[in-house]
C-alpha positions in Angstrom: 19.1 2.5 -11.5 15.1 2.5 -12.2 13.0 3.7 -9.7 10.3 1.2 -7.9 7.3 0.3 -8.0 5.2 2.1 -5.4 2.8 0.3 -3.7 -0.1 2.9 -2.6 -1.8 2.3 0.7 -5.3 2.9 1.2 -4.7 5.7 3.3 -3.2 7.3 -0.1 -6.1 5.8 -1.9 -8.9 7.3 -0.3 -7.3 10.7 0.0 -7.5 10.6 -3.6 -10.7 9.6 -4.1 -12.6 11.8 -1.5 -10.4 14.6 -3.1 -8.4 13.8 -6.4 -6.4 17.5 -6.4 -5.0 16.8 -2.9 -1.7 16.3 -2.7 -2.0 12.3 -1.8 -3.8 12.4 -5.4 -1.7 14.3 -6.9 1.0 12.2 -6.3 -0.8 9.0 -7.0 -1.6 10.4 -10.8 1.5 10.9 -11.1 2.8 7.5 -9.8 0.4 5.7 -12.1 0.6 7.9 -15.1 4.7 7.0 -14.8 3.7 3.0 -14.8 4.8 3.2 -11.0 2.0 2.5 -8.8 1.3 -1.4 -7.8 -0.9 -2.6 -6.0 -1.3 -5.8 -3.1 -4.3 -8.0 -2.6 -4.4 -6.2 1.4 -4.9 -2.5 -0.1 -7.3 -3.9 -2.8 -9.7 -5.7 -0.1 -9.7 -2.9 2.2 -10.8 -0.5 -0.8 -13.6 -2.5 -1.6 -14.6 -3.1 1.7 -15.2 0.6 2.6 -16.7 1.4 -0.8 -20.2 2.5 -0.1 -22.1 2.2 -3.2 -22.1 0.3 -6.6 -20.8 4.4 -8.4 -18.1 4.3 -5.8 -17.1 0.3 -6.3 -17.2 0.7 -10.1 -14.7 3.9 -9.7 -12.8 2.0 -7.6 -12.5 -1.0 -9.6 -12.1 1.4 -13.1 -8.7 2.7 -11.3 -7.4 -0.6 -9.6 -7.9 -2.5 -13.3 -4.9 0.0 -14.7 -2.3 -1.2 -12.1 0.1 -4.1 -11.5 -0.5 -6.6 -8.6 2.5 -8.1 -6.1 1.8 -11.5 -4.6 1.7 -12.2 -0.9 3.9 -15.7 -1.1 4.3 -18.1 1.4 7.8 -16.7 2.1 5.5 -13.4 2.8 3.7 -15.2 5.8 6.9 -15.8 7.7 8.2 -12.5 7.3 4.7 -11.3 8.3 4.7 -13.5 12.0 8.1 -12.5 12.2 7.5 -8.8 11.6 4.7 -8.8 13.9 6.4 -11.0 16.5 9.3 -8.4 16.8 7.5 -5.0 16.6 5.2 -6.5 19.0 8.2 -7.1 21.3 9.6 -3.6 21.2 6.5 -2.3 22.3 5.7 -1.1 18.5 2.6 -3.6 17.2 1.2 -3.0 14.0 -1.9 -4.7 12.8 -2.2 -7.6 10.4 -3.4 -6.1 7.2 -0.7 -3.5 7.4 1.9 -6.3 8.3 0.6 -8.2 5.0 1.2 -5.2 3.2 4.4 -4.1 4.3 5.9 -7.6 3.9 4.9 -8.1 0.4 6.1 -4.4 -0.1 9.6 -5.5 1.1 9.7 -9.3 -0.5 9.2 -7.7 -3.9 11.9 -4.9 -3.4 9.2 -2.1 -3.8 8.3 1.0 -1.6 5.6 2.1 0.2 3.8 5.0 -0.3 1.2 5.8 2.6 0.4 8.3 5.0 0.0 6.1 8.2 2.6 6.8 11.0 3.1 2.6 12.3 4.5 1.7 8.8 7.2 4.3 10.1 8.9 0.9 12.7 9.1 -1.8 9.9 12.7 -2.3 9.4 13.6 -3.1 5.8 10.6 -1.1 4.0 11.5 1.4 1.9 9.0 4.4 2.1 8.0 6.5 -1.2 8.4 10.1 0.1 7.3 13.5 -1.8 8.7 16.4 -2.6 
């Protein structure tokens, strides 16, 4: 069976660019190098919202070009309020942007690789681990 895609999260993403030899960036060379790392519109707005000049945008940009994209479809949205609806219930809520990104993680039968703990309660997401 062929491995997934990985989505990366930004968590992972700015790990590797504050420090490219840490293990996070490591790992997403590695990804990427195998044609493995993918990419959602979520992960790709928050990167370029927290670039903080035009050197680190055009970095940015220079690494996001290489990868693949999943779309958030409207099937996404429902799983998203859902998701959110029912996390939210057990006393687990996880915020919007992560939500978006899990969903479309799960909807194209991908896995997630991030270092934030919430992403931990989503039922159905299948995490990228190391190691």
């Amino acid at each position: 069976m062929a491995s997934p895609l990985v989505v990366v999260d930004t968590s992972v993403w700015v790990a590797f660019l504050r420090r490219p030899l840490s293990p996070e960036g490591r790992e997403l060379a590695l990804l990427a190098r195998g044609g493995r790392a993918a990419l959602v519109g979520g992960v790709v707005a928050e990167l370029l919202q927290a670039v903080r000049t035009t050197e680190e945008e055009a970095i940015v940009e220079k690494e996001l070009q290489a990868l693949p994209s999943l779309e958030t479809r409207a099937s996404t949205w429902r799983m998203i309020g859902r998701l959110g609806r029912d996390l939210r219930a057990r006393g687990r809520p996880v915020p919007l942007a992560d939500l978006v990104i899990a969903a479309t993680v799960i909807e194209h039968g991908a896995a997630l690789y991030a270092t934030d703990e919430h992403f931990e309660s989503i039922p159905g997401l299948l995490r990228h681990r190391t190691g």
